[in-house]
RODO-829589 format. One record per residue (C-alpha): residue number from 1; x, y, z. Coordinates in Angstrom, 1 decimal, padded with zeros to 4 digits, always signed. Example, Ala and Ser with C-alpha at 12.3 -4.5 7.8 and 13.67 -1.06 7.14 Angstrom:
<atom 1 <+012.3 -004.5 +007.8>>
<atom 2 <+013.7 -001.1 +007.1>>
END
This chain:
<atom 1 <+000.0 +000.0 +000.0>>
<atom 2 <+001.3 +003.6 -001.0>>
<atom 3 <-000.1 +006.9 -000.4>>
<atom 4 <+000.0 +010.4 -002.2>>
<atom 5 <-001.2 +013.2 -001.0>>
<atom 6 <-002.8 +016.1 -003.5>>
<atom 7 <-002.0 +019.4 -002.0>>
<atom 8 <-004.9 +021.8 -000.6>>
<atom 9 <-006.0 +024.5 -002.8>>
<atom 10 <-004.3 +022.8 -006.2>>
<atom 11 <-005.1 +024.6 -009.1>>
<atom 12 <-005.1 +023.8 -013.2>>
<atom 13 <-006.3 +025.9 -015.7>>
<atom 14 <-007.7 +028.9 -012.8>>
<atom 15 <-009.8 +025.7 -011.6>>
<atom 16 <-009.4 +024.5 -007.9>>
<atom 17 <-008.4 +021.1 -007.8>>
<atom 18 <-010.5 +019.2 -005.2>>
<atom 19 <-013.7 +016.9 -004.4>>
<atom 20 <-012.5 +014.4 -006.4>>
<atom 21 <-015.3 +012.1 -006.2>>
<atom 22 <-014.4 +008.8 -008.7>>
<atom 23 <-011.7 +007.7 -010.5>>
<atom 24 <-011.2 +005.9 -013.8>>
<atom 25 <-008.4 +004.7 -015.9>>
<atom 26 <-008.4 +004.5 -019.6>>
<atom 27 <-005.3 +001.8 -020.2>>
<atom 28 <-005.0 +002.6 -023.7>>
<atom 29 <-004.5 +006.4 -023.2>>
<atom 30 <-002.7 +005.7 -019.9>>
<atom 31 <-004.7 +007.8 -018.7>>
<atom 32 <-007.1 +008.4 -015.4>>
<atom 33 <-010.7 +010.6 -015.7>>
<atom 34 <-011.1 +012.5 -011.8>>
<atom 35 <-014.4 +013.8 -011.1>>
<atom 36 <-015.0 +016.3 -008.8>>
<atom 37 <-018.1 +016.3 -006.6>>
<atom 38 <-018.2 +020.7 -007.2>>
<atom 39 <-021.6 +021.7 -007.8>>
<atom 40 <-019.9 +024.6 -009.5>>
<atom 41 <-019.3 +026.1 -006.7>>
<atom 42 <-015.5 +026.9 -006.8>>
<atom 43 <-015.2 +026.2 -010.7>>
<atom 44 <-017.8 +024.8 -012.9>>
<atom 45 <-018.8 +021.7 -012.6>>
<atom 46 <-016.0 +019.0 -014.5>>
<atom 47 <-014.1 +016.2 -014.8>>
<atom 48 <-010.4 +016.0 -014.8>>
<atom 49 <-007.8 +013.8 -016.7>>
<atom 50 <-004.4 +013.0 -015.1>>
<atom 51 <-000.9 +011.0 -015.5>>
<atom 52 <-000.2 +009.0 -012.6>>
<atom 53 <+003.0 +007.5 -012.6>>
<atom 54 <+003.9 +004.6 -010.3>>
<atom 55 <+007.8 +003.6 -009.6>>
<atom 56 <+008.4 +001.5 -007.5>>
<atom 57 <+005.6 +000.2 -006.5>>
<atom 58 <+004.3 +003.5 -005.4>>
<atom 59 <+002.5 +006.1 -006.4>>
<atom 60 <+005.5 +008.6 -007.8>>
<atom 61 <+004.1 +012.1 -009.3>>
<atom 62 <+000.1 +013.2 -010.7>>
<atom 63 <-000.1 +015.3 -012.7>>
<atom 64 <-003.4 +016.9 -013.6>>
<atom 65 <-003.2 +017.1 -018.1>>
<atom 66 <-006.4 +018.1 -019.0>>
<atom 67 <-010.1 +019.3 -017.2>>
<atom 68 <-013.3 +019.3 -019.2>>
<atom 69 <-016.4 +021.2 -018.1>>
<atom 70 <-019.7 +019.1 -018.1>>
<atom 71 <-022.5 +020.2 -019.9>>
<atom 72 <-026.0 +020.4 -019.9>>
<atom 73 <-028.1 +019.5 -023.0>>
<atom 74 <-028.2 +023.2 -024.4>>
<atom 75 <-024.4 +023.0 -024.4>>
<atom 76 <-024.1 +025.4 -021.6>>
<atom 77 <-021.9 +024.5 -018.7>>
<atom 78 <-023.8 +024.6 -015.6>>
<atom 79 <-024.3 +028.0 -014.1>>
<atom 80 <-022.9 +029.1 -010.5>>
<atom 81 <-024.1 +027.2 -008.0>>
<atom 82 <-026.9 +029.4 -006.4>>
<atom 83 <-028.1 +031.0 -008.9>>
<atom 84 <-030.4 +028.1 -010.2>>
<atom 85 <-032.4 +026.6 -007.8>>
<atom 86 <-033.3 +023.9 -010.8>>
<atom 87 <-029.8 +023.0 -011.5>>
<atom 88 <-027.4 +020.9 -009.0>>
<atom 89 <-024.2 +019.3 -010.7>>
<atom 90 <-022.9 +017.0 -008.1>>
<atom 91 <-020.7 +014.5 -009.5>>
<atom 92 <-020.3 +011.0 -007.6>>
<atom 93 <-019.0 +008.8 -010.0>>
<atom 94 <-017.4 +008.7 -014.1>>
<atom 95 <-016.6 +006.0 -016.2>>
<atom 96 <-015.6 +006.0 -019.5>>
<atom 97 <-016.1 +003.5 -022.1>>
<atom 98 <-013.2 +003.1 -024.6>>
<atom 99 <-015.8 +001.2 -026.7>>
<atom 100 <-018.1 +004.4 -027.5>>
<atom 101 <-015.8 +006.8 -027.0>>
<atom 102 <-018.0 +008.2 -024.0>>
<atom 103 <-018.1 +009.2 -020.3>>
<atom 104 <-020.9 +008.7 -018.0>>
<atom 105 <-021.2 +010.4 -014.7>>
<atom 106 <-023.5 +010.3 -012.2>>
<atom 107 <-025.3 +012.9 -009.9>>
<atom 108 <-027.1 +013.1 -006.8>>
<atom 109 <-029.1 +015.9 -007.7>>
<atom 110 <-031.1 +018.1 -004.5>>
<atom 111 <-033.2 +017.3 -002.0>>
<atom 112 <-033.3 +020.9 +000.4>>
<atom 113 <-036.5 +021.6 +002.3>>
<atom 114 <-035.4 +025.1 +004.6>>
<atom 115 <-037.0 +027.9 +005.7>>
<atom 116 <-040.2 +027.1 +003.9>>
<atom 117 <-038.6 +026.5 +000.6>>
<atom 118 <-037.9 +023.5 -001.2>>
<atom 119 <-035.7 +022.5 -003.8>>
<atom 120 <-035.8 +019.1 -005.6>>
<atom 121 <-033.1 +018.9 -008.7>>
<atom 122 <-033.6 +015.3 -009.5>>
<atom 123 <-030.5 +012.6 -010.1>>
<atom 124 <-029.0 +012.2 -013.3>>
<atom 125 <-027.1 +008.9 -015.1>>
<atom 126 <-025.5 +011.2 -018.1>>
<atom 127 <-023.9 +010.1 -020.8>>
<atom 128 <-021.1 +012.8 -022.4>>
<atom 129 <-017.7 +013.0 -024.7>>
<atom 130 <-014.7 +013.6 -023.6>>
<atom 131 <-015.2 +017.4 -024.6>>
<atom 132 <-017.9 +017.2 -021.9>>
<atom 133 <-020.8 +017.3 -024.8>>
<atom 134 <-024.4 +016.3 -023.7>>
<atom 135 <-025.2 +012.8 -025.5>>
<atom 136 <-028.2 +011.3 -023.2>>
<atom 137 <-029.5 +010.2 -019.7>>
<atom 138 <-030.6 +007.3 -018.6>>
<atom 139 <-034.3 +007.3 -017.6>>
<atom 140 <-034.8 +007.1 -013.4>>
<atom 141 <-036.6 +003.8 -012.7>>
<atom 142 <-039.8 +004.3 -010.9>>
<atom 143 <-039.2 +004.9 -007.1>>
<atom 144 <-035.7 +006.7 -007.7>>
<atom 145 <-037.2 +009.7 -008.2>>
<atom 146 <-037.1 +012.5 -005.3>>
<atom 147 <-040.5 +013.5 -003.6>>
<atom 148 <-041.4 +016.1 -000.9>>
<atom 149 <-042.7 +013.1 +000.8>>
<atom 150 <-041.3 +009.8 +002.9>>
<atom 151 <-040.7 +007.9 -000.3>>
<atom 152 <-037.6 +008.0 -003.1>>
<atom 153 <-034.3 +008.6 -002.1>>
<atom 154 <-033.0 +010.6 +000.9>>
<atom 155 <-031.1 +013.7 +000.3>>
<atom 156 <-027.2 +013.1 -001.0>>
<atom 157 <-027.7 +009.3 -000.7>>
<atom 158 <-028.3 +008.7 -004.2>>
<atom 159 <-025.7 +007.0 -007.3>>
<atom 160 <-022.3 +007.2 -005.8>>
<atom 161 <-021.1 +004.1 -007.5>>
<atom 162 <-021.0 +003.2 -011.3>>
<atom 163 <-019.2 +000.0 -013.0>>
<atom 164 <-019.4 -000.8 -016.4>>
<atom 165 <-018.9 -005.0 -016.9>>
<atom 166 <-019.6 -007.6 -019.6>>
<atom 167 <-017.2 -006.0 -022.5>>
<atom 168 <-019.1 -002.2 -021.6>>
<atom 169 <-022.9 -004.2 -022.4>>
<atom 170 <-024.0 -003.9 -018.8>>
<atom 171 <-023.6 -001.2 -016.5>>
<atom 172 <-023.9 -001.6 -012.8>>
<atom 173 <-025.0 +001.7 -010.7>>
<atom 174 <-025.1 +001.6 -006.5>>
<atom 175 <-027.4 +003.6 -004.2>>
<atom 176 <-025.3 +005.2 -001.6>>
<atom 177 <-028.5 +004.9 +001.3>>
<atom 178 <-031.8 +002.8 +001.1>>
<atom 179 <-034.6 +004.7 -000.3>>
<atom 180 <-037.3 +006.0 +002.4>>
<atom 181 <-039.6 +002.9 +001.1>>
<atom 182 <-036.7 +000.4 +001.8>>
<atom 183 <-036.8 +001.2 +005.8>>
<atom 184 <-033.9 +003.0 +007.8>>
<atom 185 <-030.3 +004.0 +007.4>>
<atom 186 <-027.8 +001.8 +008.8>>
<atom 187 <-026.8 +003.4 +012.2>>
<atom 188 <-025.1 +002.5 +015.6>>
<atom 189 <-025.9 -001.2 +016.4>>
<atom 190 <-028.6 -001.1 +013.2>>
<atom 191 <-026.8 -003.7 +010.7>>
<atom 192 <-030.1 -004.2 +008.8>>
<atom 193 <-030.5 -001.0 +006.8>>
<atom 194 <-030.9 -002.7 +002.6>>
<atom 195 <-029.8 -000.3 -000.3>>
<atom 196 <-029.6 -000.9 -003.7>>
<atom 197 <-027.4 -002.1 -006.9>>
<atom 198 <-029.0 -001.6 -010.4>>
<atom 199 <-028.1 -003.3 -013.7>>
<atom 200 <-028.8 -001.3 -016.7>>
<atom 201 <-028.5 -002.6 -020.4>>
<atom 202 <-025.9 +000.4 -022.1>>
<atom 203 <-027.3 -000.1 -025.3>>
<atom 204 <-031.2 +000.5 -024.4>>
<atom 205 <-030.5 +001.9 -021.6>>
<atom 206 <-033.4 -000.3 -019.4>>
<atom 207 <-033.1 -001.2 -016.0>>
<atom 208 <-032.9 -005.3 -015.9>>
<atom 209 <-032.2 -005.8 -012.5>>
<atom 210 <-031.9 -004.4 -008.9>>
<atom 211 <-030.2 -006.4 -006.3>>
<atom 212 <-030.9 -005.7 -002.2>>
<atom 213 <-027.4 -005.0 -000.5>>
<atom 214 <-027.1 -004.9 +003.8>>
<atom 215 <-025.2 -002.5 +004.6>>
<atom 216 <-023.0 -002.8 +008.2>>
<atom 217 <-023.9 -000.7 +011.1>>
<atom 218 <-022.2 +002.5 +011.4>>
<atom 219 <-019.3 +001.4 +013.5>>
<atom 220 <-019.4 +003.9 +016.5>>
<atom 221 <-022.0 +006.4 +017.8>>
<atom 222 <-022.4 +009.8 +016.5>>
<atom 223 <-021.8 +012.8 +019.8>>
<atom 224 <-024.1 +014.9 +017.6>>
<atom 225 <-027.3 +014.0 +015.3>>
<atom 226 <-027.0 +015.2 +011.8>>
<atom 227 <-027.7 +013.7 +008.9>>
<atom 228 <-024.2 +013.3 +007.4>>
<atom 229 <-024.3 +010.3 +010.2>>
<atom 230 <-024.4 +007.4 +007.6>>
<atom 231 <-022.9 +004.1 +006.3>>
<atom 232 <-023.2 +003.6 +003.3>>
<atom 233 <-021.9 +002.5 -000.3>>
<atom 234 <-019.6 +005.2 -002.1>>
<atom 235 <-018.1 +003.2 -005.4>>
<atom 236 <-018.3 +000.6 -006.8>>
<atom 237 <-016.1 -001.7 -009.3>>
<atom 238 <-016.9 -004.7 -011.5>>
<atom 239 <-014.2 -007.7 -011.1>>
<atom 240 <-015.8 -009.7 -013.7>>
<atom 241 <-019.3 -009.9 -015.1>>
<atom 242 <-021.3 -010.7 -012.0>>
<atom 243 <-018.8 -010.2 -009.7>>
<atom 244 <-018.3 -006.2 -007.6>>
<atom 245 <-016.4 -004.4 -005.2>>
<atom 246 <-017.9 -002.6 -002.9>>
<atom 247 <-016.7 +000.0 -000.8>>
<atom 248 <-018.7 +000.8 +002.2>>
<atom 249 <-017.7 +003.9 +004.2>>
<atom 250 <-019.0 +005.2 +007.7>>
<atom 251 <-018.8 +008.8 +009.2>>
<atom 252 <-020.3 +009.9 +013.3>>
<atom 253 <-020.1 +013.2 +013.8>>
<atom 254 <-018.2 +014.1 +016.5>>
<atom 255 <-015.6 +011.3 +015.0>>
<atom 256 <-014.3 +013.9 +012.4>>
<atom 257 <-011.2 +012.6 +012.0>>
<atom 258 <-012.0 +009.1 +011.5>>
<atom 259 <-014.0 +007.4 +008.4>>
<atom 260 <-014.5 +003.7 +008.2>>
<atom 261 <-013.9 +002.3 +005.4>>
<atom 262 <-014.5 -001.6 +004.2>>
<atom 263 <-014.3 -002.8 +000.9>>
<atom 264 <-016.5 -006.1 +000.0>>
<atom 265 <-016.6 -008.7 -002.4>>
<atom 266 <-020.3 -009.4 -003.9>>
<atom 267 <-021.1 -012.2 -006.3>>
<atom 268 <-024.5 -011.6 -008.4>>
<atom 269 <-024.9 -015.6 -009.7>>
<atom 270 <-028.0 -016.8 -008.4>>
<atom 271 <-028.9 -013.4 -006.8>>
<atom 272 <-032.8 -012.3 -005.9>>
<atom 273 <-033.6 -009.7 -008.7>>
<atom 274 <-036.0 -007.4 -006.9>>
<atom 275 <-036.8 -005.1 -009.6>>
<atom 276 <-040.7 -005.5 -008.7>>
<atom 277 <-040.3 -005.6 -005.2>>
<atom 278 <-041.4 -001.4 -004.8>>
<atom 279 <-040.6 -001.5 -000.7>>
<atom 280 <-037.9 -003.5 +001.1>>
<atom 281 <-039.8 -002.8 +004.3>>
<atom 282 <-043.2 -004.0 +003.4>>
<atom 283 <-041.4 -007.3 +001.3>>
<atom 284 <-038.2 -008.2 +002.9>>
<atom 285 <-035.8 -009.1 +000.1>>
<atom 286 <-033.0 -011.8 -000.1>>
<atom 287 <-029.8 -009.5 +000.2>>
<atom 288 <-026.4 -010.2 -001.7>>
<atom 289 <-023.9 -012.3 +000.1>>
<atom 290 <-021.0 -010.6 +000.9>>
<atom 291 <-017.4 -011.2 +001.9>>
<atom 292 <-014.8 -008.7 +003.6>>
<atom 293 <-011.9 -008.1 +001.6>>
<atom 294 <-010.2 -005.3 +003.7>>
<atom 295 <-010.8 -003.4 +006.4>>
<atom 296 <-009.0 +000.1 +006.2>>
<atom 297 <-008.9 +000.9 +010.0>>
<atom 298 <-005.8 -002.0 +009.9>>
<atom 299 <-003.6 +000.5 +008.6>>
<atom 300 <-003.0 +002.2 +011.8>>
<atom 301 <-002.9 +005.9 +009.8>>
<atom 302 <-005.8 +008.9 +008.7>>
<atom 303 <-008.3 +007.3 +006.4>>
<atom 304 <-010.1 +009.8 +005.0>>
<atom 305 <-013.5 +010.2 +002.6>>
<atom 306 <-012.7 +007.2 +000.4>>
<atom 307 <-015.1 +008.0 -003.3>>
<atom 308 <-013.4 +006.4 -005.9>>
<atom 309 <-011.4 +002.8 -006.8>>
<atom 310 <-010.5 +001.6 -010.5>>
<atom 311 <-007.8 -001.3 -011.5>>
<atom 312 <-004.4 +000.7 -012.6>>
<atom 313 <-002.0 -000.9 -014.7>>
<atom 314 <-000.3 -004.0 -014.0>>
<atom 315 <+002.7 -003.7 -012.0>>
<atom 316 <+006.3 -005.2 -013.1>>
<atom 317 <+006.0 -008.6 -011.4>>
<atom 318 <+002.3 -009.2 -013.3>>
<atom 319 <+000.1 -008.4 -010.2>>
<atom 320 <-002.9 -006.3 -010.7>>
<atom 321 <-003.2 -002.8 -009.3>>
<atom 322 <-006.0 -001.0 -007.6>>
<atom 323 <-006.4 +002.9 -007.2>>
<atom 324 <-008.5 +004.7 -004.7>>
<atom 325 <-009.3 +008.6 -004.5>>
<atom 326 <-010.3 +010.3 -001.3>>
<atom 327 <-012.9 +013.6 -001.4>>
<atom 328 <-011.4 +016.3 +000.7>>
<atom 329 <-014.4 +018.1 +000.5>>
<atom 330 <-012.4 +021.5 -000.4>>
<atom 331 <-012.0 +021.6 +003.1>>
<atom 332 <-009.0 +022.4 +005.3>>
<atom 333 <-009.3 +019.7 +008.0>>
<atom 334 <-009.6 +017.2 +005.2>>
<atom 335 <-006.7 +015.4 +002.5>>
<atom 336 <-007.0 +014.9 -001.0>>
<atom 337 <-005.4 +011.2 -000.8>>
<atom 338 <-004.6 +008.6 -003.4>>
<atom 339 <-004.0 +005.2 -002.4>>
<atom 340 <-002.3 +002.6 -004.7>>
<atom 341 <-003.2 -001.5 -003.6>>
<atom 342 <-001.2 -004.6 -005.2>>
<atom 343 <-003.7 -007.5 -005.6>>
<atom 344 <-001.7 -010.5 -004.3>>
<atom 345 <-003.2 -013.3 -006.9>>
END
């Protein structure tokens, strides 16, 4: 395991450098696509390309090459953030596919009910070019969609986690937090909260399946009720066809120095597809089994807000690498970490 540390307040191109919400790496182009999580608030909302170079067996320089502006299907790039109440960028997740020379990227939209106002901006599945061009969405299956009621998804708990699998045919998307209809959020000593992992056809862009997932409790209890109190999934990343990592990450306020983070091995062969079943809570599904892989509290050092993973190149000796990216959330008491993993066969 190697770490690399992105300096606060980076810039490129009069952007600030930061958020950076998924990673993906393009082997051909030896390349990496860095999404950042800015609802174009510091710089407009984008996506950035980078050279990571590993010697070593570490993680040796990144340097940020290129940073493309997503944009909305008028071919604007999304306006400051404010200043639209029906417009909310916030980028979770990007993959590309090498296949149709596209990116997709996922956000979580808005869910803000204050002061008598509300503001619903719903969540998006886009797909774009590299140039950040508008191409198309994928259509919200029925239940994902935000409501001023108990019943869609909670507020930032939406599609952190995208994989593409089975030759960039399938894609796999992950619900951060069960929707309202699926029962509660995992919590201290509550192991039972069940989100979801969709399967989408690329091609026709339907929803085949959706797969219940437990989550684990949140690990210690919060000193202070908010609702950034959460376990939950933040990437995802197909092995093979039917076969994910998932990376599950905690956060207690009043623990602000500490996320837990656990990745998890899921297998989808003979899973429950509960694409009809409309409420976990009134029809208790069959959940994926899973295994633990790794738990990041052994390392014995700062684990921060762990958002991204993707499989690097291979190293010298053959073995398989992966690569994680860590939000800082542009703020000061936070790192902008990479990590770099060799996968022991």
């Amino acid at each position: 395991m190697n770490e690399y540390v992105i300096p606060l307040n980076t810039s490129f191109q009069n952007t600030l450098v930061g958020g950076l919400s998924g990673i993906d790496y393009d082997a051909k182009s030896d390349q990496y696509y860095l999404i950042s999580d800015d609802p174009s608030q510091f710089s407009p909302a984008r996506i950035y390309t980078a050279k990571i170079k590993i010697l070593n067996n570490k993680i040796d320089t990144v340097q940020v090459v290129g940073v493309t502006f997503l944009k909305q299907e008028n071919g604007k790039e999304y306006p400051k953030y404010g200043t639209d109440k029906t417009l909310k960028p916030d980028g979770e997740s990007a993959r590309y596919n090498p296949k149709t020379n596209q990116i997709i990227w996922s956000s979580e939209g808005e869910r803000l009910f204050k002061n008598g106002d509300s503001i619903i901006v719903q969540p998006t599945l886009t797909f774009i070019s590299p140039a950040g061009d508008f191409f198309d969405t994928i259509p919200l299956p029925k239940g994902f969609h935000f409501t001023k009621g108990e019943s869609g998804p909670r507020k930032n708990a939406l599609f952190e986690g995208l994989s593409f699998a089975d030759s960039y045919k399938t894609l796999y998307v992950s619900l951060e937090e069960p929707l309202y209809q699926d029962g509660r959020k995992a919590s201290y000593h509550f192991d039972g909260a069940l989100t979801r992992i969709l399967k989408f056809d690329v091609t026709s862009k339907r929803n085949t399946a959706q797969y219940a997932y437990n989550l684990g409790e949140l690990p210690v209890l919060p000193t202070v009720d908010s609702d950034w109190n959460l376990n939950g999934i933040s990437e995802i990343l197909a092995v093979n066809n039917h076969t994910l990592l998932v990376v599950e990450r905690g956060w207690a306020k009043g623990n602000d120095d500490h996320t837990f983070v656990k990745l998890y091995l899921v297998d989808l062969n003979d899973a429950e597809n509960e694409i009809n079943n409309a409420s976990f809570s009134k029809n208790p599904p069959k959940p994926l089994k899973k295994k633990l892989l790794f738990d990041f509290d052994s390392l014995n050092m700062h684990i921060d807000n762990f958002e991204g993973v993707t499989f690097g190149p291979n190293l010298p000796n053959g073995h398989k690498t992966l690569i994680f990216c860590v939000d800082n959330n542009f703020a000061k008491n936070q790192t902008q970490q990479l990590f770099l993993f060799e996968i022991e066969p």
